[in-house]
C-alpha positions as CSV (number, residue, x, y, z in Angstrom):
1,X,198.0,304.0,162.8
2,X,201.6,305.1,164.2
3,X,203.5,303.2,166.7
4,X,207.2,303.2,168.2
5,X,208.0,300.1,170.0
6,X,211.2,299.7,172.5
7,X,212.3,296.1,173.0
8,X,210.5,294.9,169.8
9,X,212.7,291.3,169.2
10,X,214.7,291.6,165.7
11,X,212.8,288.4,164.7
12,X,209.6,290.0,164.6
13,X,210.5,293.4,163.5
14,X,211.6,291.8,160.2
15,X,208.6,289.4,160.1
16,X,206.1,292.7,159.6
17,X,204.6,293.0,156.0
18,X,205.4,297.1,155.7
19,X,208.0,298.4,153.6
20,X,211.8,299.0,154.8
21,X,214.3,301.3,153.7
22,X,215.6,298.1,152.5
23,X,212.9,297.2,150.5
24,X,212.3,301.1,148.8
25,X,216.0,300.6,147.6
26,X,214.7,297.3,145.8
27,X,211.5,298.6,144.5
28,X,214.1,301.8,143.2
29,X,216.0,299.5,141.1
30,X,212.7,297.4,139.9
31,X,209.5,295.9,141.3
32,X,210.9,292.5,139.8
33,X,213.8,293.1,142.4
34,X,212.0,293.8,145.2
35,X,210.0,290.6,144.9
36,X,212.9,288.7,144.0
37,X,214.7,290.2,147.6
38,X,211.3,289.2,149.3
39,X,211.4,285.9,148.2
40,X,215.5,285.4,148.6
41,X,214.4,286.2,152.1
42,X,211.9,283.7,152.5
43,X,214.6,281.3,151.5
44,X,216.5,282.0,154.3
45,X,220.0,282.5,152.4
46,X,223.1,283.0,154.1
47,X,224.8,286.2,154.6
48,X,228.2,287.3,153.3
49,X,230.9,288.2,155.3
50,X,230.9,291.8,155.3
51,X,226.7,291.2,156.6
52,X,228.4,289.0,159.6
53,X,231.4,291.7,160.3
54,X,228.7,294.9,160.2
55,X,225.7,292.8,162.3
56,X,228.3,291.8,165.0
57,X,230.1,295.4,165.3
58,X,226.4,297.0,165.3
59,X,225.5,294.4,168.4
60,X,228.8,294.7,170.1
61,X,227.8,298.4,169.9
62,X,224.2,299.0,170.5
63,X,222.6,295.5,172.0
64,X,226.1,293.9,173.8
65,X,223.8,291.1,175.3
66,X,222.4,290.4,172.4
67,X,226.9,290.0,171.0
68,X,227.3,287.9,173.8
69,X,224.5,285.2,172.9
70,X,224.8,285.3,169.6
71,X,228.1,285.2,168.1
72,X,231.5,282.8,169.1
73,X,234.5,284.1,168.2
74,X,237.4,281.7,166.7
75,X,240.6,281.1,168.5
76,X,243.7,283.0,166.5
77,X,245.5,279.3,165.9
78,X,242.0,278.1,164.9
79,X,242.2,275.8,161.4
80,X,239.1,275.0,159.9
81,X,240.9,272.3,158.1
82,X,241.2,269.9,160.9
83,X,238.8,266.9,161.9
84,X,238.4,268.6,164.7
85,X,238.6,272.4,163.4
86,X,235.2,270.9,161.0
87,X,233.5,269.2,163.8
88,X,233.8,272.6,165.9
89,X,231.9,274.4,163.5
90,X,229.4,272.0,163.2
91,X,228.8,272.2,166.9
92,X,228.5,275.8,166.6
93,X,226.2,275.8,163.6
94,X,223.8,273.6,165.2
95,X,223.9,276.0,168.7
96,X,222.7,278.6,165.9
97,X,226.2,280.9,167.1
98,X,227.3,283.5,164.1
99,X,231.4,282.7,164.1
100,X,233.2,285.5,164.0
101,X,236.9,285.0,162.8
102,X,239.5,286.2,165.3
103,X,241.0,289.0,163.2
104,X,237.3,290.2,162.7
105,X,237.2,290.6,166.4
106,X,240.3,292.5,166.8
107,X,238.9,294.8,164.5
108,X,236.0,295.4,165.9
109,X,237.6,296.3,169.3
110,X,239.6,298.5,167.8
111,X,236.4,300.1,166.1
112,X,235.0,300.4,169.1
113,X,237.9,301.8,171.1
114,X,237.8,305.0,168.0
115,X,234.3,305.3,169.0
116,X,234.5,305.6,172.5
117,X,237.4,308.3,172.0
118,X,235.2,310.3,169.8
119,X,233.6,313.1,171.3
120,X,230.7,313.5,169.7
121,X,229.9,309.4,168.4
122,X,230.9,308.9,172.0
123,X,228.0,311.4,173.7
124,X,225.4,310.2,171.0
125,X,225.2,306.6,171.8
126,X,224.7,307.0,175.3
127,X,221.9,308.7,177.4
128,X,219.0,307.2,174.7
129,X,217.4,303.8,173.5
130,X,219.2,301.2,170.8
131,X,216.8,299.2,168.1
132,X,213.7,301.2,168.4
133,X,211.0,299.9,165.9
134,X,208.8,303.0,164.2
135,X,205.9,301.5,162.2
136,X,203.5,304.3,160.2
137,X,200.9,303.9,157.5
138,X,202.0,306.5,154.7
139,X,198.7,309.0,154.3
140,X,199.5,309.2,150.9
141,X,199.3,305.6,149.3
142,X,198.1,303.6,152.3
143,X,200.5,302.1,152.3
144,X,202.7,300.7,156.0
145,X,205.9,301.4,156.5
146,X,208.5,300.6,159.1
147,X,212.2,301.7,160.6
148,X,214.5,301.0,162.9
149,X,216.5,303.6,164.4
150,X,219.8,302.2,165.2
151,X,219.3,304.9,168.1
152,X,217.5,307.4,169.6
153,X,219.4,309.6,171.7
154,X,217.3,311.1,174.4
155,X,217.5,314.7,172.9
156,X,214.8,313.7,169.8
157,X,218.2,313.0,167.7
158,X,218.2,309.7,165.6
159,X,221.7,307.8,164.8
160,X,222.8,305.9,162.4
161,X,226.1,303.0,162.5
162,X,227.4,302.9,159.2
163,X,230.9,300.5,158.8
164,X,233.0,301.6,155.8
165,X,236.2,301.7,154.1
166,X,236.7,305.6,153.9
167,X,235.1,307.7,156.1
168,X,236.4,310.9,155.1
169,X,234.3,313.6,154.1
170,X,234.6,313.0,149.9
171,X,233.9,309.3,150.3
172,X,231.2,309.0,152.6
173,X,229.1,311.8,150.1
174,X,229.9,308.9,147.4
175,X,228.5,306.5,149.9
176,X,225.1,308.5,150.9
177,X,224.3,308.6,147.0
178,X,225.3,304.7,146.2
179,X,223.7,303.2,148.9
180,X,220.8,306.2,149.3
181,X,221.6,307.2,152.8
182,X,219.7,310.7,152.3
183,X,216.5,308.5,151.5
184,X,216.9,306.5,155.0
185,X,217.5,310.0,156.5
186,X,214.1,311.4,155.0
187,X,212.1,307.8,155.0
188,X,213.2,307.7,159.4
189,X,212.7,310.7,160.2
190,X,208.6,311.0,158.9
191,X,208.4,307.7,160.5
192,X,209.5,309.8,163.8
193,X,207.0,312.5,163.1
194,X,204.2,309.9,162.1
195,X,205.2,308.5,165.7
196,X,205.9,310.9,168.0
197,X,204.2,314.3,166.6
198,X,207.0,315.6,165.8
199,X,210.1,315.5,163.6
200,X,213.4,314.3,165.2
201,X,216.1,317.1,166.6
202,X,218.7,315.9,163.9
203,X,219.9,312.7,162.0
204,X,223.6,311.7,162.9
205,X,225.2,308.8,160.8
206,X,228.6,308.0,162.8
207,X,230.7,306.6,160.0
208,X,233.3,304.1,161.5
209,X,236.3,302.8,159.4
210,X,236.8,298.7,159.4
211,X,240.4,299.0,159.5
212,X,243.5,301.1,160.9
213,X,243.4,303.8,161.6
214,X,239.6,302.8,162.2
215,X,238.8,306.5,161.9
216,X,235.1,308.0,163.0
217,X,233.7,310.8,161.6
218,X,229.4,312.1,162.4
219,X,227.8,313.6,159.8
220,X,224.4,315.2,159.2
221,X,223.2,315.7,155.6
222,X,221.9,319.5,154.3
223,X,218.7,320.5,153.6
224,X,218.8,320.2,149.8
225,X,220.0,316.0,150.4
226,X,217.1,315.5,153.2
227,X,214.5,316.7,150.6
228,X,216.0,314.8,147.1
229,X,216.1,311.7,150.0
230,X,212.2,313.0,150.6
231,X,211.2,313.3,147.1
232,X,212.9,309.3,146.3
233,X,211.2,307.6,148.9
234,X,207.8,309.5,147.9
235,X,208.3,308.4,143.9
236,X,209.5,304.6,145.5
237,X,206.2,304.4,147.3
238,X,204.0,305.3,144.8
239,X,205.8,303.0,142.4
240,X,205.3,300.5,144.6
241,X,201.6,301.2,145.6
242,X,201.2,301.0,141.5
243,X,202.7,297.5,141.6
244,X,201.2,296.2,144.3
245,X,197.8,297.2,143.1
246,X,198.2,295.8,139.4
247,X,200.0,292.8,140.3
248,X,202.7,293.7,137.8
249,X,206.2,293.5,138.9
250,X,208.3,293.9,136.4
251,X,212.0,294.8,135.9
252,X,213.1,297.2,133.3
253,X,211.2,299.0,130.2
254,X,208.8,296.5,128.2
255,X,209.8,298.8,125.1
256,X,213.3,298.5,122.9
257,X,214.8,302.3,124.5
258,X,217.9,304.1,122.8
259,X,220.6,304.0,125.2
260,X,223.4,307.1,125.6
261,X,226.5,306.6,126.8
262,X,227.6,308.6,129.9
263,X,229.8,311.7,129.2
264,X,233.1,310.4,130.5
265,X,233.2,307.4,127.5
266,X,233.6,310.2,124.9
267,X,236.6,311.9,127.1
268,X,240.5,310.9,125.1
């Protein structure tokens, strides 16, 4: 069974049982991880700041009513260190408000100023639908699977948000591979198909830089990345379907392994 859902509420997105990109980038590092990450969750652990920063620039973005109810944004002359600076933030903390530091703020303005300016960033993130949930069951293990396009532009073309330090072409090809952006290409894009029928029109990440010149740069991936991103996701879920169906989650190699050092140690 395939479904796409507009509307779907965060909360309950992230309460379904199928596999994320998220969670294929755990079970790639171990099994152990990915249950470890599962359980973390569970235990409801806060988020660092560079979680807070990319959630509220992705709401302020995509869902600006969801910015508006959700986050509170400091005062510049705010101090923290006061009686009353504390008893502020407890306030806040018990309204469940995400506090956004002023500076954080002013950068994300900014941020979103470059991507207004953009030509094409600008023209993707309008005329389509924000948060879409895609659940599938994968034909090949059984096993469910979920995404959630950041957007779906109205031409078939999904989008992705990413916030970075470097968005220039050389760094953000060092980003796809570190944090497996071609998978998340691949893994969304069959969930589109499973869906809709038929594969999207194109996959867009807008890369926007967190500080000046807060450049913005869209990039779509080649053929050969879509299908290494393909082939991962494919070996994660079988991985996965192996652990799930012996109950065996374990970390790294139960056997003593020789180990090689990398090419660049033996480099004067």
């Amino acid at each position: 069974m395939s479904e796409i859902i507009y509307d779907l509420p965060n909360a309950e997105y992230h309460a379904s049982d199928a596999i994320s990109k998220s969670g294929l980038d755990e079970i790639a590092h171990s099994p152990a991880h990915y249950k470890a990450m599962k359980e973390a969750q569970e235990d409801d652990k806060q988020d660092s700041d560079a979680l807070i920063f990319g959630s509220a620039f992705h709401d302020y973005i995509l869902l600006p009513n969801t910015f508006q109810q959700t986050y509170v944004v400091l005062p510049e002359d705010f101090n923290g260190r006061t009686k009353e600076g504390k008893e502020h933030l407890e306030e806040l903390k018990e309204a469940n408000k995400v506090i956004l530091k002023h500076e954080w703020m002013n950068d994300i303005e900014k941020m979103a100023a470059s991507l207004a300016n953009h030509p094409k960033s600008s023209t993707l993130l309008n005329g389509g639908s924000p948060e879409v949930s895609i659940f599938w069951n994968d034909k090949a293990t059984g096993i469910d699977c979920r995404c959630r396009p950041d957007y779906i532009h109205s031409k078939g073309i999904l989008v992705d948000l990413k916030t970075t330090l470097d968005a220039s072409p050389k760094a953000f090809a060092r980003a796809v591979v570190n944090h497996r952006y071609h998978v998340q290409d691949a893994f969304y894009s069959e969930g589109f198909k499973q869906a809709t029928g038929s594969y999207p029109h194109g996959f867009v990440f807008i890369a926007v830089e967190k500080k000046p010149p807060y450049g913005v740069a869209c990039y779509e991936l080649d053929e050969d990345a879509k299908l290494l991103g393909r082939e991962l996701y494919e070996n994660d879920l079988n991985t996965f379907l192996e652990a799930k169906t012996t109950d065996t989650w374990i970390a790294y190699s139960q056997e003593i392994e020789t180990l090689s050092l990398p090419a660049w140690a033996f480099r004067g």
